[in-house]
N, C-alpha and C positions, 0 to 999 in steps of 0.2 A: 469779703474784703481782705486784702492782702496788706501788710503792714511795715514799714521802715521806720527808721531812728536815726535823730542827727546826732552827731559826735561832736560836742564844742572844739573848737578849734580855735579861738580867741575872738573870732569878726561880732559877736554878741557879746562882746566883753565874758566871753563865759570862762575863761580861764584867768582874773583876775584874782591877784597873790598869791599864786603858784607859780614858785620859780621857774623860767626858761628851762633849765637846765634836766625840770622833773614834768615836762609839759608833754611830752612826747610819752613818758607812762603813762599818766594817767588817760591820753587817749588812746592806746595802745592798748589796753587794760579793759574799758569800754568797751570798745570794737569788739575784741575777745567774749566780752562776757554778753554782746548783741548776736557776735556767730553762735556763743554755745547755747541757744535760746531758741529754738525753732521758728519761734513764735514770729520772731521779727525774722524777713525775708532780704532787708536791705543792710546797709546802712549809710549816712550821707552826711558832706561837707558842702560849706558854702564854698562858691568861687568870687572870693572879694580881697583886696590886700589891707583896706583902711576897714578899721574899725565902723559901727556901729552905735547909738545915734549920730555921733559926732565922731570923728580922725582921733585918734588917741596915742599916745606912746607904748599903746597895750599891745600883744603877739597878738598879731593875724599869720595863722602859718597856710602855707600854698596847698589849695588843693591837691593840684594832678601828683602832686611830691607826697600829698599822704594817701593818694589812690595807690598809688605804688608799694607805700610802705605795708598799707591794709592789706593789700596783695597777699605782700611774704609772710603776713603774722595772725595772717587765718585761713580757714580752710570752706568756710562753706558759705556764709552769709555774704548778698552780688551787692558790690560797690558803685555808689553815683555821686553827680554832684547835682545841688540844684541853687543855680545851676551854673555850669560853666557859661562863660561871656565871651561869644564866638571872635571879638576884634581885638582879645587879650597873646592870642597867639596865632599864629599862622596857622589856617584847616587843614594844609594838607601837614605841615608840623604836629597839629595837634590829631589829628589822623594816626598817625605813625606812634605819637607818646600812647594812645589809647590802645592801640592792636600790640602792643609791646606789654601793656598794664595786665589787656586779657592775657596774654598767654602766660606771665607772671602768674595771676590768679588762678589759671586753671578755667576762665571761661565766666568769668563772674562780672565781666562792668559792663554798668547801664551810661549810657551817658546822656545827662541831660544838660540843655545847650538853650540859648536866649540871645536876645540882641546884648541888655546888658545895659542898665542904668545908673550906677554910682557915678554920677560927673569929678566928686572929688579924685577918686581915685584914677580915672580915667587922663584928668587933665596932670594932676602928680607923676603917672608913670609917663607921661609924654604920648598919649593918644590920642589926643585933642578929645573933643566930645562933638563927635557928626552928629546928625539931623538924625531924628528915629526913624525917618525913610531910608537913611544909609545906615543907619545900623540892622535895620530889620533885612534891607537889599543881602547886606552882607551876611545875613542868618542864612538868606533862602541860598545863598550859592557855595558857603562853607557848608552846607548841609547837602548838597549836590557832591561836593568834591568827598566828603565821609562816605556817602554811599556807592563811590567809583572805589573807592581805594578800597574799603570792607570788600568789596564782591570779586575785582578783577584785580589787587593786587597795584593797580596803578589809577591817575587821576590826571585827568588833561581839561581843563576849562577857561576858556577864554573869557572871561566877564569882567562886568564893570567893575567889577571892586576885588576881584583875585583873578589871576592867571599863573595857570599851575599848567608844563607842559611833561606830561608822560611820569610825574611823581612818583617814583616807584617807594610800596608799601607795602614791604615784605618782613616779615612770613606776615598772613591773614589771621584776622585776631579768631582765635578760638571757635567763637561762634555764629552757627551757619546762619549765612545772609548777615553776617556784620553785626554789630553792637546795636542794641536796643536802641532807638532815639527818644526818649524825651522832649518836645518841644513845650518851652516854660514859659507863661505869659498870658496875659486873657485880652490883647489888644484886638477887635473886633474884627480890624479890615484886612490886616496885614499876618500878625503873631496866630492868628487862628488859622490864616486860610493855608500859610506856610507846614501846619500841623496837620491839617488836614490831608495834604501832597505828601508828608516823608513820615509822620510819629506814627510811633508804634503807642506812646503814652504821649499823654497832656499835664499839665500842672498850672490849675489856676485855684480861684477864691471857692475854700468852703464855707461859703456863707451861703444859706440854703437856695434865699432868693436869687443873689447874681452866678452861683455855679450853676441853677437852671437856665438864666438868662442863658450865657457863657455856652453851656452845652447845646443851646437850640440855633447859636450860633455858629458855631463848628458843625453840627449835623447838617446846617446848611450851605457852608463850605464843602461838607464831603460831598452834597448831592452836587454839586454844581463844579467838582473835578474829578467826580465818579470813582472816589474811594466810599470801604465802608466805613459809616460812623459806628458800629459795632464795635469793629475789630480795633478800635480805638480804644485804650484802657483811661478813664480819667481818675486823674489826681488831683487830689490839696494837702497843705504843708499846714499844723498846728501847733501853736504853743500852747502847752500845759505847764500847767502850777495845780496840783492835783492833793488833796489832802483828806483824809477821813472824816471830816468833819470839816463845815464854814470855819471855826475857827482855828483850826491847823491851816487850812491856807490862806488866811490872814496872815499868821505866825510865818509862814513861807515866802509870801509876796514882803513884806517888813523885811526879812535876812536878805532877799533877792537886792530889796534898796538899799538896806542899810551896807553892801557889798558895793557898789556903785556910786554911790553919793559922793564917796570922797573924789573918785576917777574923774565923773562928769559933772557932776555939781548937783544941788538938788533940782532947778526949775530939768534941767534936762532928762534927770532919772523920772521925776514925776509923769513926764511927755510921755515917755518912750515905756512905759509899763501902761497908761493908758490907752498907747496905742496896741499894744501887743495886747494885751488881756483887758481893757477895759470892756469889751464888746462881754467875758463871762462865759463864754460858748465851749472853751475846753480849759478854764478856772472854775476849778470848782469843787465837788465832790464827786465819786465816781458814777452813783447816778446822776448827776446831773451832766458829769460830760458825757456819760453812754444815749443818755437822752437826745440830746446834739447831734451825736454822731450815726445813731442809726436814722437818724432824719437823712441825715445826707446821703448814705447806704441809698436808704430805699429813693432818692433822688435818681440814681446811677452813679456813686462814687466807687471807686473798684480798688481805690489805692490810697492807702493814710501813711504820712509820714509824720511822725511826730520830735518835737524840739521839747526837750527836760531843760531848762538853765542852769537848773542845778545840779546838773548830772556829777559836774567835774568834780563834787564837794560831799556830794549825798544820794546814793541812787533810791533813797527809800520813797520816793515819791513815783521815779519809773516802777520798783516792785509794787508797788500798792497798783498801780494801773496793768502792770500785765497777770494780776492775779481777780481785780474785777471787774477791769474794761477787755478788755483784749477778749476773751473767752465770750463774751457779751455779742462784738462783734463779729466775729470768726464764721 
């Protein structure tokens, strides 16, 4: 199993009462201290502008703007998102900001791509919010137009929902056959079969029951457009709250709300912590999330990304995990 780590970036409220001004070190600083870590292979931001349960006046800062920064201020750990929201930019725009980011890098960005669900955000920046039939339509054909540009330099597609003629995207990003795709989503008919035709990687639910569903789903996507499901890497995204003892992460889950309560109020913080960690699957102690996790391992998971909330504040909960999960896993 291969490992990544999200970098708060405010859309979890995780960078709440840390000045603007000091927001950019302290994930700056992170990042750094994910490259000089072997352990972890990745590291990842959301692609979202509004906050998390709810719209906030909290910093959401832009992805692909801190894809770039990550670029210049590390040297070895490959950069994603998960995931970018293919109708937020134009693909062959976004083509072009990507193969610009690899060569920055030196050859390090994955890029992971989805139709893209926040309605608030969507209808706020002026993008209306299509039907998930047009938003997924437009996954499969900005993922068409990445893989013109990546290989030959330019992108010509005449379709329903983009028309790009001879795009030129130049120089070609770093790495051979184009940038990793990612396709992020577990929607049955559409988001899977789309993965199946162009990912390199998937990203849907570790949850043991429906990531087997999900996987027998896609394997029979790939049979019936004669890719392998093999050569498929799958992923899932987890939140931890991870403590040496049930009572330390009590004591953790408590600092996480009582950080939050004032922001969003309490009926909201209470929601949005049982949604995230009510399920217990990676809250917990380190056996009890290693227990979880090699469940899913021996499922067919190949790729853990992991979200600390309280990274921006305290990494002693990441070290306590890459010193008795991580080695567990590996």
């Amino acid at each position: 199993m291969r490992f990544g780590i999200f970098i708060p970036q405010g859309w979890r409220l995780d960078l709440v009462g840390i000045d603007p001004a000091d927001q950019w070190g302290v994930m700056r600083d992170l990042a750094q201290r994910a490259d000089a870590n072997p352990a972890w292979e990745s590291l990842w931001v959301y692609d979202h502008f509004h906050t998390v349960p709810v719209p906030t006046e909290e910093a959401t800062h832009e992805a692909w703007t801190l894809m770039s920064a990550f670029a210049a201020t590390t040297s070895r750990v490959r950069l994603g998102q998960m995931c970018t929201a293919i109708s937020y930019r134009n693909p062959a725009y976004l083509a072009k900001v990507a193969a610009t980011v690899d060569l920055i890098s030196g050859g390090r960005v994955e890029m992971g791509i989805g139709g893209g669900w926040y309605e608030h955000e969507w209808r706020a920046y002026g993008y209306g919010f299509p039907s998930a039939g047009e938003r997924l339509g437009r996954l499969d054909e900005g993922v068409q137009i990445f893989r013109q540009a990546w290989t030959t330099g330019s992108a010509t597609l005449d379709g329903r929902y983009y028309q790009v003629d001879g795009a030129i995207v130049r120089p070609l990003p770093l790495q051979q056959n184009g940038i990793p795709l990612w396709i992020a989503g577990g929607g049955e008919k559409k988001t899977l079969r789309i993965a199946a035709k162009y990912a390199q990687y998937t990203n849907f639910s570790g949850n043991p029951d429906e990531f087997t569903h999900k996987s027998e789903v896609l394997r029979a996507h790939c049979a019936d457009v004669g890719t392998d499901f093999d050569a498929i890497v799958r992923s899932s995204n987890f939140n931890v709250v991870i403590g040496a003892t049930e009572a330390e992460v009590e004591e953790r889950i408590a600092a996480l709300k009582a950080r939050l309560t004032p922001v969003i109020g309490p009926d909201a913080t209470k929601s949005y912590f049982e949604q995230l960690y009510g399920s217990g699957a990676t809250t917990g102690t380190p056996e009890q999330i290693t227990e979880h996790l090699l469940r899913v391992r021996d499922l067919g998971l190949g790729y853990a990304i992991f979200n600390f909330p309280e990274s921006a504040y305290d990494t002693s909960g990441i070290e306590l995990f890459e010193r008795e999960v991580l080695p567990a896993l590996s």
